[in-house]
VEXDREN-2710 file (C-alpha; in Angstrom, 1 decimal):
% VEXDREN-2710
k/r/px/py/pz
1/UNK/0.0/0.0/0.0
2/UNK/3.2/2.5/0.9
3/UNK/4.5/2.1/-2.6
4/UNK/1.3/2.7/-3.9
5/UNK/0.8/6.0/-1.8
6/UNK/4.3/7.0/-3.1
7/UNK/3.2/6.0/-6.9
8/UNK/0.7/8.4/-6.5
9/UNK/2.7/11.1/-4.9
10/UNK/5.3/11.3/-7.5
11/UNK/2.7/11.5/-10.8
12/UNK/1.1/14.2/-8.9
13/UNK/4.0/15.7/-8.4
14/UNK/5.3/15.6/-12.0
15/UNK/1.9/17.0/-12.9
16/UNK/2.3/19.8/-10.9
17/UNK/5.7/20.3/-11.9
18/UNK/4.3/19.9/-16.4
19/UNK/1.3/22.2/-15.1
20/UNK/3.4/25.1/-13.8
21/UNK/6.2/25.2/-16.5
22/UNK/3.5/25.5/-19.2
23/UNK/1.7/28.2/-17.1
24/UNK/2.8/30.5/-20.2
25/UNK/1.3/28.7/-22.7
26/UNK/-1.2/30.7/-24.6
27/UNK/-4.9/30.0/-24.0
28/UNK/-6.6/27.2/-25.6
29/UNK/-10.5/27.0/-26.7
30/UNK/-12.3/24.2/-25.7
31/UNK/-15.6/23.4/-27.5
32/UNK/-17.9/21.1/-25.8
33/UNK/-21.8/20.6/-27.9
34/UNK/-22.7/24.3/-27.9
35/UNK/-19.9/25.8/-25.1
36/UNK/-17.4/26.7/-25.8
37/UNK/-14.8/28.1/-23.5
38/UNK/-11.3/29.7/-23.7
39/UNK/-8.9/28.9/-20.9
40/UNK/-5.7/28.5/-19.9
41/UNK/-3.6/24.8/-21.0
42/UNK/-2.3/24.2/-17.1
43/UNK/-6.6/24.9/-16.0
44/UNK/-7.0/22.2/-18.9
45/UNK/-4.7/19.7/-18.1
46/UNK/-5.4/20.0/-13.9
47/UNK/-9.4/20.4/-15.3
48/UNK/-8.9/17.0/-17.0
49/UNK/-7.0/15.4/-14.0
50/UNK/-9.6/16.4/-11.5
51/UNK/-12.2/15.1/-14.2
52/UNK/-10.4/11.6/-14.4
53/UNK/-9.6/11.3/-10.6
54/UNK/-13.2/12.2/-10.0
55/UNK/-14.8/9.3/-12.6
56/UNK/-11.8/6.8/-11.2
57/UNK/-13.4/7.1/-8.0
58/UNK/-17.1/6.5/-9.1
59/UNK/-16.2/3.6/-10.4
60/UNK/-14.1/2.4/-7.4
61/UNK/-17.1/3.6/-4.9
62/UNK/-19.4/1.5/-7.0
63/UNK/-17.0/-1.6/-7.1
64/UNK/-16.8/-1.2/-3.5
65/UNK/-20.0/-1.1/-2.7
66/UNK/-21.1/-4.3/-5.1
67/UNK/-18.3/-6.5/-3.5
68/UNK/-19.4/-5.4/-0.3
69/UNK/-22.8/-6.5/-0.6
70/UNK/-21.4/-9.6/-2.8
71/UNK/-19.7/-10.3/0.7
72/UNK/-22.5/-10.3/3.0
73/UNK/-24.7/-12.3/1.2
74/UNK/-22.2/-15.6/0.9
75/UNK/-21.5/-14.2/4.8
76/UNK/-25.5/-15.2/5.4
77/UNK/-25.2/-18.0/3.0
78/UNK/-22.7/-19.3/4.7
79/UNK/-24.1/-19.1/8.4
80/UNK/-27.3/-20.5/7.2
81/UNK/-25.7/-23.7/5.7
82/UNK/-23.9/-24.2/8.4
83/UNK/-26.3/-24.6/10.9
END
């Protein structure tokens, strides 16, 4: 689990690092159905990273949750059949 944690801390860190030397980069327009918006490329890229973090753990939570439930029914399967 450490190396995991430290995994994660160094692709954050590089980044944070890519985000903040290509703060000068000129603004980008992002067109989405009918928005569109113009924005900076290191709001983009830490935009897209939040995004993605955000749907990574919906689909974790939800995982979670299933196996969870999955668990405690063979739990009361299991009491039951043993008795």
């Amino acid at each position: 689990m450490k190396i995991f944690l430290w995994i994660a801390f160094l692709i954050l860190a590089a980044i944070a690092i890519f985000a903040v030397q290509n703060s000068s980069a000129s603004m980008v327009t992002i067109k989405f159905l009918i928005w569109k918006f113009e924005t900076s490329l290191v709001y983009t890229i830490l935009g897209s990273i939040v995004l993605g973090i955000f749907l990574t753990l919906l689909f974790w939570i939800q995982r979670a949750i299933g196996t969870s439930l999955r668990k405690r029914e063979l739990s009361k399967e299991n009491r039951s059949g043993s008795s």
